[in-house]
KOLZALUM-975971 format. One record per residue: z, y, x of N, C-alpha, C, O in turn; residue in three letters; residue number from 0. Coordinates in steps of 0.1 Angstrom, whole numbers, plus 5000, padded with zeros to 4 digits. Example, Ala and Ser with C-alpha at 12.3 -4.5 7.8 and 13.67 -1.06 7.14 Angstrom:
// KOLZALUM-975971
PT|5078|4943|5132|5078|4955|5123|5078|4967|5132|5085|4967|5142|ala|0
PT|5071|4978|5128|5071|4989|5137|5079|5000|5129|5080|5011|5134|ser|1
This chain:
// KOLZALUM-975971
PT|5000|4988|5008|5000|5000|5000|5000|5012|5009|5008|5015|5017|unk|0
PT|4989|5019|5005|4992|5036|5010|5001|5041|5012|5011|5035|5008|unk|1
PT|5002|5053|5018|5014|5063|5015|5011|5070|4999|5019|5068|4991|unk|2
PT|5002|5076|4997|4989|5076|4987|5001|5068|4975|5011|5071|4969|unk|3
PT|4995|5058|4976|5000|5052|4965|5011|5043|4958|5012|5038|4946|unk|4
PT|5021|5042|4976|5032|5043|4972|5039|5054|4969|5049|5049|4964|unk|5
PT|5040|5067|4968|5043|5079|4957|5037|5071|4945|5046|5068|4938|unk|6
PT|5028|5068|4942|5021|5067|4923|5028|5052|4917|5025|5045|4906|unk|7
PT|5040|5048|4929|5047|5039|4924|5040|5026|4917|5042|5024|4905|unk|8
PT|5032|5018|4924|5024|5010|4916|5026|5000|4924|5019|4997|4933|unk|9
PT|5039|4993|4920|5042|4980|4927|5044|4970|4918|5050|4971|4907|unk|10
PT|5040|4958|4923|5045|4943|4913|5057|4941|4918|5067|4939|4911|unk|11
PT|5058|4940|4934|5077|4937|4932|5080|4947|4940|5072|4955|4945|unk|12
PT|5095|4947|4943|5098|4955|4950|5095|4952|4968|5092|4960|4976|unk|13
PT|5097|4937|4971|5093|4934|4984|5091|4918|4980|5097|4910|4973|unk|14
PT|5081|4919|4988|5074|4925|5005|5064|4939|5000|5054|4940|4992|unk|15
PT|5072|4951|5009|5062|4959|5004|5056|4962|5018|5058|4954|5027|unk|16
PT|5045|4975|5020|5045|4981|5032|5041|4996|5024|5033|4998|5015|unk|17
PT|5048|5005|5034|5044|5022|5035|5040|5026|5035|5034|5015|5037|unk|18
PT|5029|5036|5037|5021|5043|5047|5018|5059|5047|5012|5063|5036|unk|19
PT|5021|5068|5056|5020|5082|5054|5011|5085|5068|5015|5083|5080|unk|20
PT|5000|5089|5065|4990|5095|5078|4994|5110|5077|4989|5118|5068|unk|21
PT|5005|5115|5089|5004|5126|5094|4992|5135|5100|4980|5133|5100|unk|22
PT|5002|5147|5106|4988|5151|5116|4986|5144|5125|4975|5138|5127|unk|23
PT|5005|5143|5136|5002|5136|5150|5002|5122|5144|5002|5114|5153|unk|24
PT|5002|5117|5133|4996|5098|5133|5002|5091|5123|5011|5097|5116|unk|25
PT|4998|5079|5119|5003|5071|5106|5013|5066|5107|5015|5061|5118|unk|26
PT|5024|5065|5097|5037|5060|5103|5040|5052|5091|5041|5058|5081|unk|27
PT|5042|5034|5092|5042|5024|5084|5054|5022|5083|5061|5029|5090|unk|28
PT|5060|5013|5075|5070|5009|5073|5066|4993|5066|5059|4991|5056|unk|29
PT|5069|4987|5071|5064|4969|5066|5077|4959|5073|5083|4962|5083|unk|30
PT|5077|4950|5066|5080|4938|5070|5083|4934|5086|5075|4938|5094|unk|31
PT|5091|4927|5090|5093|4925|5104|5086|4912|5100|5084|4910|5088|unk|32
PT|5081|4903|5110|5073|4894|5113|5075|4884|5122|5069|4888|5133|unk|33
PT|5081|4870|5125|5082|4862|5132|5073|4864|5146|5076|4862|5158|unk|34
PT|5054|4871|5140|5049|4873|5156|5053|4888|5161|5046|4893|5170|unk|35
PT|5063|4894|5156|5062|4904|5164|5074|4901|5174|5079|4910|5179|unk|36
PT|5079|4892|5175|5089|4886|5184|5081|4893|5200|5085|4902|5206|unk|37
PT|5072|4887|5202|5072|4894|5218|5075|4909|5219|5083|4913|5227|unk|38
PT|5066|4921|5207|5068|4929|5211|5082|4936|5212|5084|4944|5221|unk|39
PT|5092|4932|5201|5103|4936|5196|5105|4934|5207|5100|4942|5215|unk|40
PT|5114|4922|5213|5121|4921|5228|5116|4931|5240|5122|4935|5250|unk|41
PT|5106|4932|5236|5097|4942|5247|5103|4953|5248|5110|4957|5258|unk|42
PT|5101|4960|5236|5109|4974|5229|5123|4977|5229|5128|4988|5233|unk|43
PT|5132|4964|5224|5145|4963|5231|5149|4966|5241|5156|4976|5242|unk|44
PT|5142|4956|5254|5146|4953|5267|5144|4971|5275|5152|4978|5282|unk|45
PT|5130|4975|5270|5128|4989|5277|5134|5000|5271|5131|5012|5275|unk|46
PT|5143|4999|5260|5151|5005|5250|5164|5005|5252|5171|5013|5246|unk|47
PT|5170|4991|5266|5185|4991|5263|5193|5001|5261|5200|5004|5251|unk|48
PT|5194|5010|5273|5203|5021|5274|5204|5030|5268|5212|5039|5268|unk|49
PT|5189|5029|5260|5186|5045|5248|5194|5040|5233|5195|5047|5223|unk|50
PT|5197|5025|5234|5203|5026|5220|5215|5016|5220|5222|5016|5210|unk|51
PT|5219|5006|5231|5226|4998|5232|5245|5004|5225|5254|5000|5219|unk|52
PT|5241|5015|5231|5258|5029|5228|5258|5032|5214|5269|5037|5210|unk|53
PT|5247|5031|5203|5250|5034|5189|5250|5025|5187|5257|5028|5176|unk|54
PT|5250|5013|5186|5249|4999|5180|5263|4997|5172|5274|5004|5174|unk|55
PT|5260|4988|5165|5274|4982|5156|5276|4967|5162|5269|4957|5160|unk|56
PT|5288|4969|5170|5291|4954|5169|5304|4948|5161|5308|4952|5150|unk|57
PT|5308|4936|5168|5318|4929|5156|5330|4930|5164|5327|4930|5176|unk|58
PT|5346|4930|5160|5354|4927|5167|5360|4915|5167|5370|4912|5174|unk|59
PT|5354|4907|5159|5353|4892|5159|5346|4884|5162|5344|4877|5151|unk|60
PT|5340|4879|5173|5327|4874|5174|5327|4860|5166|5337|4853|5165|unk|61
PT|5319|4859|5164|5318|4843|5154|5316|4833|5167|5313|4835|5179|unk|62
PT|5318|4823|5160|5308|4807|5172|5296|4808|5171|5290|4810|5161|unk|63
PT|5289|4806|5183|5278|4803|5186|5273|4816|5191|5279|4826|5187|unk|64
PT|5261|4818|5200|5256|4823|5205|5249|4834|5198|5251|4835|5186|unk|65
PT|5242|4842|5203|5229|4853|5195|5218|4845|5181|5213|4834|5184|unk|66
PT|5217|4847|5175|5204|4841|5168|5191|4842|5176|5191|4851|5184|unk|67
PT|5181|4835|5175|5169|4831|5178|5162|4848|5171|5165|4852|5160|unk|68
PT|5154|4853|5178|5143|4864|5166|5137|4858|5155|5135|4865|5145|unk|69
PT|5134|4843|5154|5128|4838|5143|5145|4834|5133|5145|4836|5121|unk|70
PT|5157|4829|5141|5162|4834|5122|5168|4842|5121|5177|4841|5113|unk|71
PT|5167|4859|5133|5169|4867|5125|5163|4872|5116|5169|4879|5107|unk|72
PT|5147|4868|5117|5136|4875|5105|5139|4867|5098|5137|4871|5087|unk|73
PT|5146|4852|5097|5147|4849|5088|5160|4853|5076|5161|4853|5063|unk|74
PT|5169|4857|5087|5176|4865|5073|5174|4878|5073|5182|4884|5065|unk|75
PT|5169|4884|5078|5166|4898|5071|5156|4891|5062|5158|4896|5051|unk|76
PT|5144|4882|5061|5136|4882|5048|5145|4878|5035|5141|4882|5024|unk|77
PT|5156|4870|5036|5166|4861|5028|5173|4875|5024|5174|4875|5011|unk|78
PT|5178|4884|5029|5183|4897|5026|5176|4905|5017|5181|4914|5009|unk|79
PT|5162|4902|5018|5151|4915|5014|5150|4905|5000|5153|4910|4989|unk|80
PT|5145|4890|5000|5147|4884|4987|5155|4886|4978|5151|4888|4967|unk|81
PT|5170|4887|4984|5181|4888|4970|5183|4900|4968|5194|4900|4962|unk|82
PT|5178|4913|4971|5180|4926|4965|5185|4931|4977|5179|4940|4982|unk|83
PT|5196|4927|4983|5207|4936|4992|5201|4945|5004|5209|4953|5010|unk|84
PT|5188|4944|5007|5184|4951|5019|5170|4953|5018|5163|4944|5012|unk|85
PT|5167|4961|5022|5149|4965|5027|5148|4967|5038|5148|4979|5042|unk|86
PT|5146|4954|5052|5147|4955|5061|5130|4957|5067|5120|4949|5068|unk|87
PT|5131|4973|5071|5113|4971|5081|5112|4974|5093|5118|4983|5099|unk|88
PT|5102|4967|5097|5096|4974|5113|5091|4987|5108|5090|4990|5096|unk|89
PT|5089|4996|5120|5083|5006|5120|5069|5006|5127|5070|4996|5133|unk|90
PT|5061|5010|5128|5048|5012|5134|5042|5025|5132|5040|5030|5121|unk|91
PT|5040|5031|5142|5030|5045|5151|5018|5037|5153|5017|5026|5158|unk|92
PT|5008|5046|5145|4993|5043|5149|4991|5029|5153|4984|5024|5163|unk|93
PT|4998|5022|5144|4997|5008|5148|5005|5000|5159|5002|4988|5159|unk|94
PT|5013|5004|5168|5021|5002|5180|5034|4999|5170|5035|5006|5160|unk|95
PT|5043|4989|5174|5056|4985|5167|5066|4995|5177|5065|4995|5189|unk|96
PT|5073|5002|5171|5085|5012|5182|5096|5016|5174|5103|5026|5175|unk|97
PT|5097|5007|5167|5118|5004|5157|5118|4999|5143|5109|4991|5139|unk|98
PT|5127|5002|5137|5134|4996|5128|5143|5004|5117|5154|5009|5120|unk|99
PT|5137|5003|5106|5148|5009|5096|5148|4999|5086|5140|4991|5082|unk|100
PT|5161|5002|5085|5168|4996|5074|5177|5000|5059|5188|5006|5061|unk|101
PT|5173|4997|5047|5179|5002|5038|5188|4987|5035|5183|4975|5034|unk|102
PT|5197|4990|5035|5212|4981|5035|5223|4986|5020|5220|4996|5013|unk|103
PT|5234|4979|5019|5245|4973|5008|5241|4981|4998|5249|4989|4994|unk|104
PT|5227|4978|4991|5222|4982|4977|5230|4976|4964|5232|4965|4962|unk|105
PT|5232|4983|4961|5243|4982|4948|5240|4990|4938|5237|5002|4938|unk|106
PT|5240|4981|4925|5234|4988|4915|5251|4994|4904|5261|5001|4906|unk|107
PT|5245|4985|4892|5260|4996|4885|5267|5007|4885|5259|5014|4891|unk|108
PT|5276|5013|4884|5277|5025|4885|5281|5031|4897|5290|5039|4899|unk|109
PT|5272|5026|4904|5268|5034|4919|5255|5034|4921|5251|5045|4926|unk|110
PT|5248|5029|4920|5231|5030|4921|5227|5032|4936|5217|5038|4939|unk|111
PT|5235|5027|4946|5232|5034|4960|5231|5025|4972|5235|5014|4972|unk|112
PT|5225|5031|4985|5224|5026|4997|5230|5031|5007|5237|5040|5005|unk|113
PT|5228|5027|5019|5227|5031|5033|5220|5024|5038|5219|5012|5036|unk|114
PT|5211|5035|5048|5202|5039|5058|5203|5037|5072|5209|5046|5078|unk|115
PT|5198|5026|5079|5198|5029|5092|5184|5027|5100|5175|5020|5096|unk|116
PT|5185|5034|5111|5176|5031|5118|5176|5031|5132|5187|5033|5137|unk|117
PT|5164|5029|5144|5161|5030|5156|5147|5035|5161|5137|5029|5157|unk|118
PT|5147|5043|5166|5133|5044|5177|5131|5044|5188|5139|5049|5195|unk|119
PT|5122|5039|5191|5118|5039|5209|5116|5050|5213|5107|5057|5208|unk|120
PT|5126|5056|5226|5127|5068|5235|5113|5073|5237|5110|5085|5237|unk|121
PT|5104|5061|5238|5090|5074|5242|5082|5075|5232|5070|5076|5233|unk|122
PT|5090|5076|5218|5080|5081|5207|5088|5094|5200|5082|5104|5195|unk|123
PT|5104|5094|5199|5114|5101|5199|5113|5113|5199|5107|5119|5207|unk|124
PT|5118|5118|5190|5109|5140|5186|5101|5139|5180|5100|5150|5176|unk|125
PT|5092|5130|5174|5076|5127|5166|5076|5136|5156|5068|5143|5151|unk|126
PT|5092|5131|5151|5090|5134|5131|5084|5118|5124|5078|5117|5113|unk|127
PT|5088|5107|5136|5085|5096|5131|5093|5090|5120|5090|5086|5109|unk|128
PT|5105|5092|5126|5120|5090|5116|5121|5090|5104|5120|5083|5094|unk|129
PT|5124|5104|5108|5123|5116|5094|5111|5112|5084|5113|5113|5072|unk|130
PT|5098|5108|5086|5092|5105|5075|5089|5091|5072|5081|5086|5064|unk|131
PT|5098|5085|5080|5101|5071|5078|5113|5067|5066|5112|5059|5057|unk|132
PT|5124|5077|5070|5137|5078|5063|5129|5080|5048|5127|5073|5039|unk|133
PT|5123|5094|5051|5121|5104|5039|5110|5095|5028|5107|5099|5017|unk|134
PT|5103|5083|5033|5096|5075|5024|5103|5059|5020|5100|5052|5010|unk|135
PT|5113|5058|5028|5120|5050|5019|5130|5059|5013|5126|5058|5001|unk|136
PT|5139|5067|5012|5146|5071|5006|5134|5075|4989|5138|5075|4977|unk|137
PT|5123|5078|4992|5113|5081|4979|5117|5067|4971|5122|5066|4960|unk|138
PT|5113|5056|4980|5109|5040|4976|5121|5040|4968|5120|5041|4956|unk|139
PT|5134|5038|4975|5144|5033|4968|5146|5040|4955|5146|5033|4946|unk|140
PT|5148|5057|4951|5147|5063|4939|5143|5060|4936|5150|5052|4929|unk|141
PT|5130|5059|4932|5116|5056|4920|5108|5044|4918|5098|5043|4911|unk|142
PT|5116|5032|4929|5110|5018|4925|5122|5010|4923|5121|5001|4916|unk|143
PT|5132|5013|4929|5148|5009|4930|5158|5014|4917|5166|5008|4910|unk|144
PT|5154|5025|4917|5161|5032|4908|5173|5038|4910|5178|5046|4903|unk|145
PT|5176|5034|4922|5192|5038|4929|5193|5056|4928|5182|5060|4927|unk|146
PT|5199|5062|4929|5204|5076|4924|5209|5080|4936|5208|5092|4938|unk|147
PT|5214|5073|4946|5225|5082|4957|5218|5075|4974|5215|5063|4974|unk|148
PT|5216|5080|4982|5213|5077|4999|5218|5082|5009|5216|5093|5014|unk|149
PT|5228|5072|5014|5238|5078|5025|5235|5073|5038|5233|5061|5039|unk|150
PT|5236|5079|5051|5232|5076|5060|5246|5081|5073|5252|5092|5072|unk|151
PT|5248|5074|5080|5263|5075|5087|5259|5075|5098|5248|5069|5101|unk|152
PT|5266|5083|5109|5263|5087|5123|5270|5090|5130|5278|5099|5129|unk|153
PT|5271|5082|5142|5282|5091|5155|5279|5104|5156|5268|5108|5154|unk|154
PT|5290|5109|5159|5291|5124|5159|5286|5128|5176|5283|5139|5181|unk|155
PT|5286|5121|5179|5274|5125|5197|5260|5119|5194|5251|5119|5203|unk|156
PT|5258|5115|5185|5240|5107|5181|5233|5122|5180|5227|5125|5170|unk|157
PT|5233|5130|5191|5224|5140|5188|5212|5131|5179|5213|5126|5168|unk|158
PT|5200|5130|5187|5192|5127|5181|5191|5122|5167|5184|5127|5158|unk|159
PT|5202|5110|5167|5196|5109|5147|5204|5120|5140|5203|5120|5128|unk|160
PT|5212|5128|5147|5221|5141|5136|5206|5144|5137|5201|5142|5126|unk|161
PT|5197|5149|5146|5183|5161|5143|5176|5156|5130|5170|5163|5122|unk|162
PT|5177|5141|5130|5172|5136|5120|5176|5135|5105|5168|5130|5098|unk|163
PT|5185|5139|5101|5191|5140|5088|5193|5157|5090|5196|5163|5080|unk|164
PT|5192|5162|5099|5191|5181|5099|5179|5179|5096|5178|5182|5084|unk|165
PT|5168|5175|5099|5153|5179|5093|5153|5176|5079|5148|5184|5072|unk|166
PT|5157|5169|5075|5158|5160|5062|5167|5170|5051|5164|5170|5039|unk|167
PT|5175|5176|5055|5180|5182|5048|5195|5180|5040|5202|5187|5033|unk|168
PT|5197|5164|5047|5205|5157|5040|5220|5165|5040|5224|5172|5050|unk|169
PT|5229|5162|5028|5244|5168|5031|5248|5162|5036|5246|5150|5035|unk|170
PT|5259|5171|5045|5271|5168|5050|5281|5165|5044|5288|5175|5043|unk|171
PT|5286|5153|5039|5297|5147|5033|5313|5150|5044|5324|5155|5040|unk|172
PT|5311|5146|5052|5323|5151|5065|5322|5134|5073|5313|5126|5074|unk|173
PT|5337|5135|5077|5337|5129|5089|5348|5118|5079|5357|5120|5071|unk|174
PT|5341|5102|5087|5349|5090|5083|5350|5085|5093|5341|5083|5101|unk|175
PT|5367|5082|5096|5375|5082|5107|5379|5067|5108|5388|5061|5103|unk|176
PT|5365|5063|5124|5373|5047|5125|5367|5041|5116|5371|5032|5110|unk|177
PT|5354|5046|5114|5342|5039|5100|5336|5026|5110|5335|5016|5102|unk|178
PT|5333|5024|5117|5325|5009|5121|5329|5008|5139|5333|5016|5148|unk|179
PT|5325|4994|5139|5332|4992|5149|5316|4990|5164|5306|4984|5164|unk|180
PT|5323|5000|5176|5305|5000|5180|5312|4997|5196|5323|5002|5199|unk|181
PT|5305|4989|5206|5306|4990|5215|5327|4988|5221|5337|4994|5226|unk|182
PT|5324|4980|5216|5344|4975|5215|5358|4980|5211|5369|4976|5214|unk|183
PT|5352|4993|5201|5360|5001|5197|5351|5009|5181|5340|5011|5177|unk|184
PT|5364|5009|5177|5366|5018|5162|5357|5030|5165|5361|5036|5175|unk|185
PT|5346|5036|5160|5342|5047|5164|5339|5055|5146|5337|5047|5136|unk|186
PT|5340|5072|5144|5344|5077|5139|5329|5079|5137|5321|5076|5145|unk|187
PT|5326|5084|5125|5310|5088|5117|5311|5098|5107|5319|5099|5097|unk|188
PT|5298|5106|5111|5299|5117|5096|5288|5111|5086|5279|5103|5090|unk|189
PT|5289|5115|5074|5282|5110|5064|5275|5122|5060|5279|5134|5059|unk|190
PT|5261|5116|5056|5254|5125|5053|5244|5117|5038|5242|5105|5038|unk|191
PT|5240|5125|5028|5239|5117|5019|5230|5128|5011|5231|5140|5013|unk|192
PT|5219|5121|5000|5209|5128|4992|5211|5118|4980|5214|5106|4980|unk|193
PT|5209|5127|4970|5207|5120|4956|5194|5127|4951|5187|5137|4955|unk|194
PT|5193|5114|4937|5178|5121|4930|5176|5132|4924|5165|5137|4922|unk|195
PT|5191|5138|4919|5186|5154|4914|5185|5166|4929|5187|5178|4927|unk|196
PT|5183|5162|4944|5185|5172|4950|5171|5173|4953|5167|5184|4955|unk|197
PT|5165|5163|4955|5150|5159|4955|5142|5157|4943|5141|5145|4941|unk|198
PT|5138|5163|4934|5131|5159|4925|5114|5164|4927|5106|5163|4918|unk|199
PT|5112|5169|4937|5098|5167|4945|5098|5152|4948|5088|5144|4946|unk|200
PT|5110|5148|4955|5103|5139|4965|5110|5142|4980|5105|5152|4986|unk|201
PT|5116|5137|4984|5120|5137|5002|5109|5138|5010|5109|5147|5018|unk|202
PT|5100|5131|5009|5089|5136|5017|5079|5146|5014|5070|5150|5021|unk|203
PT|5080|5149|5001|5071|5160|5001|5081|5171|5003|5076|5181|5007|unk|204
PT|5088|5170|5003|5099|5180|5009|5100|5183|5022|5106|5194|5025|unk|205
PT|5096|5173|5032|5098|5173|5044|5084|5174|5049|5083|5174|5061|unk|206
PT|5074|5174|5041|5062|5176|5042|5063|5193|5044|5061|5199|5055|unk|207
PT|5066|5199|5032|5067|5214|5032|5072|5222|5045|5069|5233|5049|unk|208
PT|5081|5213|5048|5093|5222|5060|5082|5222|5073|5080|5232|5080|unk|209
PT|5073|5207|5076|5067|5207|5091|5054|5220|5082|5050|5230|5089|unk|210
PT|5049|5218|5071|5039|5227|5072|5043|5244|5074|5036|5253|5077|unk|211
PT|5057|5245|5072|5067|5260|5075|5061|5264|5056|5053|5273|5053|unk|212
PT|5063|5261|5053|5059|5268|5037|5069|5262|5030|5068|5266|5018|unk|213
PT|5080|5254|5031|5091|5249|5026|5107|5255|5030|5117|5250|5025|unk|214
């Protein structure tokens, strides 16, 4: 599916979907991770460690057994994307795989809401790749999801993804203290969060307006 014509909302399910918005500087997808993109991913990882290994979430309980295999972790992120609870995608520039976003603990009833994460590769980083990555699932989930509320949580030194919810426009909810556990310790996050009456353009046509400077 388009970018095109995912705005005209014209899906049979909700997933497997894919995105697509052709910028100026380039097309930026959102699809499915993929068992073959195992080489590239580790690729992107491995030349990636130090640019993102320090925001990561780890556990303070490690379970038994080792790492999973890339093939079952696609396998449970697809098992995730099956039962409602996540919209896990690669990202793709002009066709090149360079991160990952994720819409995560979807909950309907009277919350209607998610959280948002994601990653990009340092040498694509500044693009405005993110931001209209965020800003087209955050559309998806409103208007094919139905969900009402999108919160996205951040270390308070994550320059880079704070730039990314400042472009976006998202509020500042404040600071949750000792919110997830990253790198062997409790680390503290601000929340930042959009609903559907703040956007009723659209997040990305909104974020469309701001790079053309007419918003």
């Amino acid at each position: 599916m388009t970018g095109k014509t995912a705005r005209a909302w014209t899906v049979t399910k909700p997933w497997p979907v894919t995105l697509r918005e052709d910028t100026l500087d380039g097309s930026v997808v959102l699809r499915p991770l993929r068992r073959r993109d195992a080489h590239d991913w580790m690729t992107l990882r491995a030349r990636n460690a130090g640019w993102l290994e320090q925001w990561e979430a780890t556990s303070p309980r490690p379970g038994p057994g080792g790492s999973p295999t890339f093939g079952e972790y696609v396998r449970a992120l697809a098992s995730q994307a099956r039962n409602g609870s996540s919209l896990p995608f690669a990202v793709e520039f002009d066709g090149e795989l360079v991160g990952q976003l994720t819409v995560s603990s979807i909950t309907y009833g009277s919350l209607c809401g998610a959280s948002v994460g994601y990653w990009v590769s340092e040498h694509v980083a500044g693009r405005g790749i993110i931001p209209t990555a965020v800003a087209m699932s955050v559309d998806y989930c409103f208007a094919v999801l139905g969900l009402h509320r999108i919160e996205i949580n951040i270390r308070p030194e994550n320059g880079p993804s704070l730039r990314v919810v400042e472009k976006l426009g998202l509020r500042d909810e404040g600071l949750r203290e000792r919110f997830l556990h990253i790198q062997g310790a409790w680390r503290d996050h601000r929340t930042f969060a959009i609903t559907t009456e703040e956007v009723p353009e659209g997040l990305l046509a909104r974020w469309q307006a701001t790079r053309r400077g007419d918003g």
